[in-house]
ZAMARGU-4260 file (C-alpha; in steps of 0.2 Angstrom, whole numbers, plus 5000, padded with zeros to 4 digits):
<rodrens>
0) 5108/5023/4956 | 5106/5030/4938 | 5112/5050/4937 | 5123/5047/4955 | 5141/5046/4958
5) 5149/5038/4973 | 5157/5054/4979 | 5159/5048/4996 | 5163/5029/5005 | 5172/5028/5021
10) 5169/5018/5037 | 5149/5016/5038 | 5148/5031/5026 | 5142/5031/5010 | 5137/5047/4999
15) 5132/5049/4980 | 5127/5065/4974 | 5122/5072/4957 | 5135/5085/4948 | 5123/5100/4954
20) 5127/5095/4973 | 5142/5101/4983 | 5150/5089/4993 | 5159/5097/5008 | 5169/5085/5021
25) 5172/5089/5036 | 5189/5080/5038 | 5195/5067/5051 | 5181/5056/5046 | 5168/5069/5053
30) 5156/5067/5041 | 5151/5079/5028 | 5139/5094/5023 | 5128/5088/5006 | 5123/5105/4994
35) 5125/5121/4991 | 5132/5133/5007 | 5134/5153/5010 | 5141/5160/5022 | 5131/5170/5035
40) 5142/5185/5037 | 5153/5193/5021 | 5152/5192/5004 | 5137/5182/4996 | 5147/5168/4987
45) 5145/5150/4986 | 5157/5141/5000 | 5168/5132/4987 | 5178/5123/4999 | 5177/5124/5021
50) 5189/5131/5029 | 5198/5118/5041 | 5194/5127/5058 | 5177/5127/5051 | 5174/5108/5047
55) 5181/5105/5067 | 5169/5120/5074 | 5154/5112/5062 | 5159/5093/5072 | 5162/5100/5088
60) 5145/5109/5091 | 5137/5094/5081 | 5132/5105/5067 | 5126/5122/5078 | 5140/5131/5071
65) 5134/5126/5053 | 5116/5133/5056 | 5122/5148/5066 | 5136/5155/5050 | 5130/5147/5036
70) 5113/5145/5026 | 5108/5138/5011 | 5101/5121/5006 | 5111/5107/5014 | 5109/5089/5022
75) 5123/5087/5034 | 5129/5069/5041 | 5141/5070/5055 | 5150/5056/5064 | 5146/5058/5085
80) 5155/5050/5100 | 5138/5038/5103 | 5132/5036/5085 | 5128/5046/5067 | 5117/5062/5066
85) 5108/5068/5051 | 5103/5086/5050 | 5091/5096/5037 | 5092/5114/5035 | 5080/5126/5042
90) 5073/5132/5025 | 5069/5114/5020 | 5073/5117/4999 | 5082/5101/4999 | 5071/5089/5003
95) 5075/5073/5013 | 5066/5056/5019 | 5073/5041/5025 | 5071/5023/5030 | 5080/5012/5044
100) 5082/4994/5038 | 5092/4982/5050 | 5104/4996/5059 | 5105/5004/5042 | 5101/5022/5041
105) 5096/5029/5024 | 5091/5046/5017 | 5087/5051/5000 | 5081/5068/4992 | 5067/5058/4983
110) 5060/5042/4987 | 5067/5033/4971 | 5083/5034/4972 | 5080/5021/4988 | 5070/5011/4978
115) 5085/5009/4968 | 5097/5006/4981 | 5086/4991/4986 | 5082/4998/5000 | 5062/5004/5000
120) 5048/4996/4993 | 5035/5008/4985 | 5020/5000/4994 | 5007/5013/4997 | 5002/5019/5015
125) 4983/5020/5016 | 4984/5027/5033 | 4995/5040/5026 | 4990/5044/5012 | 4970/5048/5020
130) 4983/5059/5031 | 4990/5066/5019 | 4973/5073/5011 | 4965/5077/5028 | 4981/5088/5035
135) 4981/5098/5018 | 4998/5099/5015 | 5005/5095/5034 | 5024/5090/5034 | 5020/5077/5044
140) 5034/5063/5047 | 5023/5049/5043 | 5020/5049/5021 | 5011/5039/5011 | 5023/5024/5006
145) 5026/5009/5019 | 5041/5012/5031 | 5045/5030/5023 | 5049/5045/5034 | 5049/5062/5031
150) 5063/5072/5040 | 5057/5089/5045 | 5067/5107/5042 | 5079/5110/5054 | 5077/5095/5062
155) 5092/5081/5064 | 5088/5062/5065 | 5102/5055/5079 | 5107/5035/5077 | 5113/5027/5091
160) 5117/5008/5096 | 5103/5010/5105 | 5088/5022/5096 | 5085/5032/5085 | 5077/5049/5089
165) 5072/5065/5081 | 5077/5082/5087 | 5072/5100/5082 | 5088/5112/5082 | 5081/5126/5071
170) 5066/5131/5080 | 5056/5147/5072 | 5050/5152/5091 | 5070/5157/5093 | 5067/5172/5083
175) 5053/5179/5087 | 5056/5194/5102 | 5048/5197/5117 | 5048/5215/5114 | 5047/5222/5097
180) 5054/5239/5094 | 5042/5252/5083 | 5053/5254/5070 | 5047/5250/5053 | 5059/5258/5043
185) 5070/5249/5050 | 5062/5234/5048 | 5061/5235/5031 | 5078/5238/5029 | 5084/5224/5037
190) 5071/5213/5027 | 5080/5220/5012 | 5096/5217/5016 | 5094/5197/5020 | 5084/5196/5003
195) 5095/5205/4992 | 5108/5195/5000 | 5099/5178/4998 | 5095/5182/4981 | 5113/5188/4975
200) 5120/5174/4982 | 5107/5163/4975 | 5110/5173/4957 | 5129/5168/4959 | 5126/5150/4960
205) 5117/5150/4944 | 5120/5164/4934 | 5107/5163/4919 | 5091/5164/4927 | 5071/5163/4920
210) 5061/5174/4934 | 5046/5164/4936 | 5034/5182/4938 | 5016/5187/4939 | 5020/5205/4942
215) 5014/5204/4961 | 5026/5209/4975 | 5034/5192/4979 | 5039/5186/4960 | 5044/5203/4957
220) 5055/5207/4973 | 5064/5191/4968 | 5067/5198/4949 | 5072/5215/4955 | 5085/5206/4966
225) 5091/5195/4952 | 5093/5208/4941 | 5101/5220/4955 | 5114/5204/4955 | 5120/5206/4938
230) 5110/5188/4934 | 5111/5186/4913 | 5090/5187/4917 | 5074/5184/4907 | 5057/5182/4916
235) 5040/5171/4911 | 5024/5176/4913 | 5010/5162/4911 | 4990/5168/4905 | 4974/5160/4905
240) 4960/5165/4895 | 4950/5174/4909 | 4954/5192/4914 | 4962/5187/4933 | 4973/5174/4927
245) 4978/5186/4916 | 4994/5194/4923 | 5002/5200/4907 | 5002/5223/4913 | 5010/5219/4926
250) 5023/5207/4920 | 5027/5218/4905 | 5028/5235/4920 | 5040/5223/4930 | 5051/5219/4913
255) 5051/5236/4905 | 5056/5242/4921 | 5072/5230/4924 | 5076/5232/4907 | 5076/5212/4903
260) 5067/5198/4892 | 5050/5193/4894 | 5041/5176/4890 | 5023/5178/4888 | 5014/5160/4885
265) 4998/5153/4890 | 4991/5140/4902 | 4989/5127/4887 | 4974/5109/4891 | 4987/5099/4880
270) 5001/5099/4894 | 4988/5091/4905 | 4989/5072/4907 | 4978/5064/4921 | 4991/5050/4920
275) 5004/5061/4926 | 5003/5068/4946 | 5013/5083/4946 | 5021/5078/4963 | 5024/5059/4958
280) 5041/5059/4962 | 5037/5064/4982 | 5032/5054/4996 | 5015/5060/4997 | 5003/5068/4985
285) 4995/5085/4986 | 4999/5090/4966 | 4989/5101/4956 | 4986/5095/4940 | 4984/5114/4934
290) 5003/5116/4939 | 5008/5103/4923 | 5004/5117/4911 | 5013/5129/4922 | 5031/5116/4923
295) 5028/5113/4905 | 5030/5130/4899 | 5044/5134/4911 | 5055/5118/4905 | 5053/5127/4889
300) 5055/5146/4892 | 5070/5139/4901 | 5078/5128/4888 | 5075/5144/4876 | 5083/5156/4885
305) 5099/5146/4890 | 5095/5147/4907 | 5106/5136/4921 | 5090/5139/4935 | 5071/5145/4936
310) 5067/5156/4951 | 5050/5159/4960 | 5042/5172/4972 | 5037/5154/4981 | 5034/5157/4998
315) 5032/5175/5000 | 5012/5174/5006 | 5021/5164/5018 | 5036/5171/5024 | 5029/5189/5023
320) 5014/5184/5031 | 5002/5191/5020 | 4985/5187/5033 | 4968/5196/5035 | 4967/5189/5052
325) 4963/5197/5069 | 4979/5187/5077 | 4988/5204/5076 | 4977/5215/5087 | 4979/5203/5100
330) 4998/5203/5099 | 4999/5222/5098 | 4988/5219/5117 | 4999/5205/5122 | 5016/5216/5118
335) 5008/5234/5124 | 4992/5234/5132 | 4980/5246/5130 | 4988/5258/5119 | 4984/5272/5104
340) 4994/5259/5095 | 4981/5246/5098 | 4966/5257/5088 | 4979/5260/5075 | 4980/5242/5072
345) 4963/5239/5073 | 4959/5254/5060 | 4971/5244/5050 | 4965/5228/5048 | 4945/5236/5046
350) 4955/5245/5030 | 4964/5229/5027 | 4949/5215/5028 | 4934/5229/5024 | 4925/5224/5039
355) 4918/5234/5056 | 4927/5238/5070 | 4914/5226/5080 | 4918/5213/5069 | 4937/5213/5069
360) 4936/5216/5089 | 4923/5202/5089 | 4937/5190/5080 | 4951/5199/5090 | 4941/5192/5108
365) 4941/5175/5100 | 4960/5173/5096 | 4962/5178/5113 | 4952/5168/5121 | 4960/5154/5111
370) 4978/5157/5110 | 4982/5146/5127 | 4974/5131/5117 | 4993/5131/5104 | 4991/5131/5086
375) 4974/5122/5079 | 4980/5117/5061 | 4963/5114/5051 | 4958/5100/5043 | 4950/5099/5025
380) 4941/5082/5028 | 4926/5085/5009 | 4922/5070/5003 | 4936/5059/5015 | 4924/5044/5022
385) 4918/5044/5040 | 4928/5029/5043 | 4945/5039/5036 | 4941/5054/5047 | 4937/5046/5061
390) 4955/5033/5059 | 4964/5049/5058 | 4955/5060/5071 | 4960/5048/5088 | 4980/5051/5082
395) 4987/5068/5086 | 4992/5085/5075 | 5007/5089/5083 | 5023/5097/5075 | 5038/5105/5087
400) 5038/5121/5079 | 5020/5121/5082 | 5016/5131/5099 | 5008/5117/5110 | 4994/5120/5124
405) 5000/5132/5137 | 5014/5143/5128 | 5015/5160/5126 | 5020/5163/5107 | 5009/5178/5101
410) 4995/5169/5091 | 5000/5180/5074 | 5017/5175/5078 | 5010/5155/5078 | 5000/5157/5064
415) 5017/5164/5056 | 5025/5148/5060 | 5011/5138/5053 | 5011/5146/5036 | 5028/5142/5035
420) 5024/5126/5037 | 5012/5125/5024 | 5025/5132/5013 | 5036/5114/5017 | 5027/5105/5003
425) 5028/5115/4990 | 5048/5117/4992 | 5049/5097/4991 | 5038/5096/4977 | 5047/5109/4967
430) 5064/5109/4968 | 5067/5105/4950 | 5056/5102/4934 | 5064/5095/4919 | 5080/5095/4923
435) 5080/5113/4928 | 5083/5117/4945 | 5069/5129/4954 | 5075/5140/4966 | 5065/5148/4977
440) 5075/5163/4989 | 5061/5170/5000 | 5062/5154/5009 | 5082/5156/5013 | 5085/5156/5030
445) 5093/5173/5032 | 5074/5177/5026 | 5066/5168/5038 | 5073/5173/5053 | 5072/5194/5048
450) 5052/5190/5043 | 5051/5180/5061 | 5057/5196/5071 | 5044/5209/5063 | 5030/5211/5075
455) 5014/5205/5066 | 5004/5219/5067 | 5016/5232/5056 | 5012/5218/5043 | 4996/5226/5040
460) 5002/5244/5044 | 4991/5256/5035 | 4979/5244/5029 | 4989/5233/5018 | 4995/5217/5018
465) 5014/5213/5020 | 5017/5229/5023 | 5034/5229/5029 | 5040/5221/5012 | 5032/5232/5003
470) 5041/5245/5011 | 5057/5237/5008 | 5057/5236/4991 | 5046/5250/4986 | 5064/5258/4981
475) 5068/5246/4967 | 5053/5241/4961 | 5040/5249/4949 | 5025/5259/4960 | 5011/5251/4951
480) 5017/5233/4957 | 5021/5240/4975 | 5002/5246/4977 | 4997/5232/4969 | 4982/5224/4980
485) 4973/5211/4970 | 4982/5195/4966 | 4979/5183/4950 | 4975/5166/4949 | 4975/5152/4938
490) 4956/5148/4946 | 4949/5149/4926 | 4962/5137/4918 | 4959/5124/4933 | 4939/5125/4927
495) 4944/5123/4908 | 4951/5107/4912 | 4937/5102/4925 | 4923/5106/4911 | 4934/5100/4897
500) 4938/5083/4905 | 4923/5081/4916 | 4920/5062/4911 | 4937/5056/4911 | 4939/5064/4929
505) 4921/5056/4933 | 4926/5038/4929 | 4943/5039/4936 | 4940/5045/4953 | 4923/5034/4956
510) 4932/5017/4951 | 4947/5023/4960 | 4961/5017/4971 | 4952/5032/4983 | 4936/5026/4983
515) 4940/5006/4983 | 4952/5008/4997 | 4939/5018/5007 | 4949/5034/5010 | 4935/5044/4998
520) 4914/5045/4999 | 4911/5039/4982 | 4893/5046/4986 | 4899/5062/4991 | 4911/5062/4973
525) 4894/5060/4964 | 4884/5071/4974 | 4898/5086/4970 | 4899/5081/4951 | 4881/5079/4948
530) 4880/5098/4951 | 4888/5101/4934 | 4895/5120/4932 | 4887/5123/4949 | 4900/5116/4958
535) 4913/5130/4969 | 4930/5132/4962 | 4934/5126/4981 | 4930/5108/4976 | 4935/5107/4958
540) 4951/5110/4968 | 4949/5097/4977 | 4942/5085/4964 | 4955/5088/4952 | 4968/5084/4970
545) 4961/5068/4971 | 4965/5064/4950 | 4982/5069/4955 | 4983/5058/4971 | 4977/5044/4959
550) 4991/5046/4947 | 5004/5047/4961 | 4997/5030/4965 | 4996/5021/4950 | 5015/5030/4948
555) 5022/5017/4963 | 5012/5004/4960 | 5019/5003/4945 | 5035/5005/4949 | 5033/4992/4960
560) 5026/4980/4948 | 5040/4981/4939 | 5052/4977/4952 | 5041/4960/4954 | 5044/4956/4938
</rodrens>
């Protein structure tokens, strides 16, 4: 496998890793821990080499010791009494899928690398992939190439003699407490400790970073505790040609104020290639072709500024649950009752979403009424065929971190859950671009679990979203960023390349693998595009996901007509 070394090969084990992957062993044949590990508790360093006591505690409690004091971004592989057990970490930034082949279990950080080995065939899934695009961005197990799994965060594969099962052993739910206490102050402090010590540790790892930054809370959080770290920093900033993609005042606030670099460049058309899917090295697509421009210029700010590793606010709408949602009204009831606390959180979330008390307590009554029914992930089925929906409608939505019918997680708390599921893809898709590894610390799992614990409803305290990080950083960071309420968006750039390349996407997508496999309404395609600059920013989106899925397609396809070859 081309860029691999054998690093390990011992008694039905066999390990190759790329020189930016750690390779711990366990000892006695145990197994071993794949990528990069912190400690939980101490210093925020690298974990070079495990201690001996540790590798035996790690095999003994087949891998809860691992997850309970230590983090980071790991695959473990451990040898049990009846069989072998993989295990993925709960953050999920180091992606894993596998295939079983005669008794053989493989896993791979990219399906390639087992095309390589000989071991997969890049057929493409039709039934996954009209999954893929109807569950928007759903980790499900199933992907979109033949006899490819996708194993979940925090979730362990067990072989046997016998089967082979999954089993979830990170579950968010663990987290989240049955009584919250009213302290947001202290809240925030404790959310800024586990960042700042994600980040540092993170910042130790690879010392010369580029701060990917918009000058919004979450990119700028994670440059402030870069540069907090002592990282040799420099930040990009990206600008499109409309007023709200253009970001530049705030970035230049955030640099001026950390006292570091900043690379201003602008979302350019010629980094856009409808041959290229910007996820095709993944086991199912859900790219943006807009994002080509983005990695373009980060590969070269990076290269420019020496760094060793771009780093992202990724995963903050996420983590910090920014939501205008009623969910948290019905929590504050759930936890309280009825309460002076319960008007405050519904005065805050009228401030927050601008609408009437009737109309929050209107949305409130619903969530209640719903929250016994688990967690209904929606479904973005425009311009899917009836015959696609329908296939995928009689299979089940299920995922174990999802609350199922009848359980008692708080429905802000489940929404939570679901937004960091959401977040799952995006991790996979961009842990790397060009070479340069993309980190991404809001979604370490020190993070997680202090986000998890805060009660949804001081998340909108005083009529603001993510409230509580706000107030954890609002020490270190600039006050115009802190009270920053409106957020950019590359939406202008992603019509640039919609109007500019209108006809090429036109004749793509109608004599398409989409449409000729049946997954896509070709009418419903023509329909939407014959409404010219008419047509909602929602469905450009979605057209220009369908140009991407067909360049992730015609990307395996290929590779596997060269392999017949």
């Amino acid at each position: 496998m081309a860029g691999l070394d054998s690093q390990y090969n011992e008694d039905g084990f066999f390990v190759a890793t790329d020189q930016d992957c750690d390779l711990h062993m366990l000892g006695e044949g145990a197994g071993c821990v794949i990528g990069t590990l912190f400690h939980r508790f101490g210093a925020p360093t690298r974990v070079e080499r495990l201690e001996a006591s540790e590798s035996a505690l790690i095999a003994t409690t087949n891998a809860k010791h691992l997850i309970e004091r230590f983090w980071g971004r790991y695959i473990a592989i451990l040898r049990l009494d009846h069989g072998k057990m993989a295990l993925r970490d709960p953050s999920g930034m180091l992606s894993c899928v596998y295939v079983i082949r005669e008794g053989l279990l493989a896993l791979a950080s990219e399906p390639s690398l087992l095309v390589d080995a000989g071991l997969l065939e890049p057929i493409i899934d039709n039934c996954g992939l009209a999954r893929g695009l109807l569950l928007a961005g759903f980790p499900d197990e199933q992907t979109s190439l033949q006899g490819l799994k996708y194993l979940r965060p925090g979730t362990a594969i067990l072989q046997s003699e016998y089967d082979t099962i999954t089993q979830v052993e990170w579950n968010p739910s663990s987290y989240i407490v049955s009584q919250f206490p009213d302290d947001p102050d202290r809240e925030a402090e404790l959310l800024q400790r586990a960042t700042q010590q994600s980040i540092s540790a993170w910042s130790g790892r690879y010392k010369r970073g580029l701060a990917c930054v918009s000058g919004g809370l979450d990119s700028s959080a994670v440059a402030s505790g870069l540069a907090r770290a002592g990282n040799e920093l420099s930040c990009l900033t990206l600008a499109t040609d409309d007023p709200i993609g253009d970001e530049r005042e705030y970035s230049r606030i955030l640099a001026r104020h950390l006292g570091v670099h900043l690379v201003e460049a602008h979302y350019d058309l010629r980094d856009v290639n409808l041959d290229v899917s910007s996820v095709k090295n993944q086991a199912r697509p859900f790219g943006r072709l807009d994002s080509l421009s983005y990695d373009a210029a980060l590969v070269r700010a990076a290269r420019s500024v020496g760094a060793t590793a771009a780093f992202s606010g990724l995963g903050g709408d996420n983590v910090f649950f920014m939501s205008h949602s009623a969910r948290p009204l019905v929590d504050r009831y759930l936890a309280q009752g009825i309460s002076l606390g319960l008007w405050e959180t519904a005065t805050d979330l009228c401030r927050l979403t601008g609408e009437s008390i009737f109309k929050v307590t209107r949305e409130a009554v619903r969530n209640w009424n719903a929250r016994r029914r688990g967690y209904n992930w929606r479904l973005t089925a425009s311009h899917l065929s009836v015959d696609a929906i329908q296939s995928q409608l009689e299979r089940p939505v299920d995922h174990p971190w999802l609350p199922a019918e009848g359980t008692h997680v708080p429905p802000g708390k489940a929404a939570q859950i679901a937004m960091l599921l959401r977040l799952h893809h995006s991790l996979d898709a961009y842990s790397e671009r060009g070479g340069v590894p993309v980190i991404h610390p809001l979604a370490s799992q020190p993070v997680l679990e202090s986000c998890l614990r805060i009660p949804s409803w001081h998340q909108c305290r005083g009529g603001v979203d993510r409230a509580i990080a706000r107030l954890a950083f609002q020490s270190h960071l600039p006050a115009e960023i802190v009270n920053r309420r409106l957020k950019g968006s590359p939406q202008g750039f992603v019509h640039t390349i919609y109007r500019q390349l209108s006809g090429e996407i036109k004749e793509r997508l109608l004599d398409g693998y989409l449409v000729s496999s049946g997954i896509v309404d070709a009418s419903s395609l023509e329909k939407a595009m014959a409404m010219g600059p008419n047509l909602r920013g929602v469905d450009i989106l979605r057209l220009l996901l369908f140009v991407d899925t067909e360049a992730w397609i015609t990307h395996w396809r290929t590779m596997r007509a060269s392999l017949t070859n």
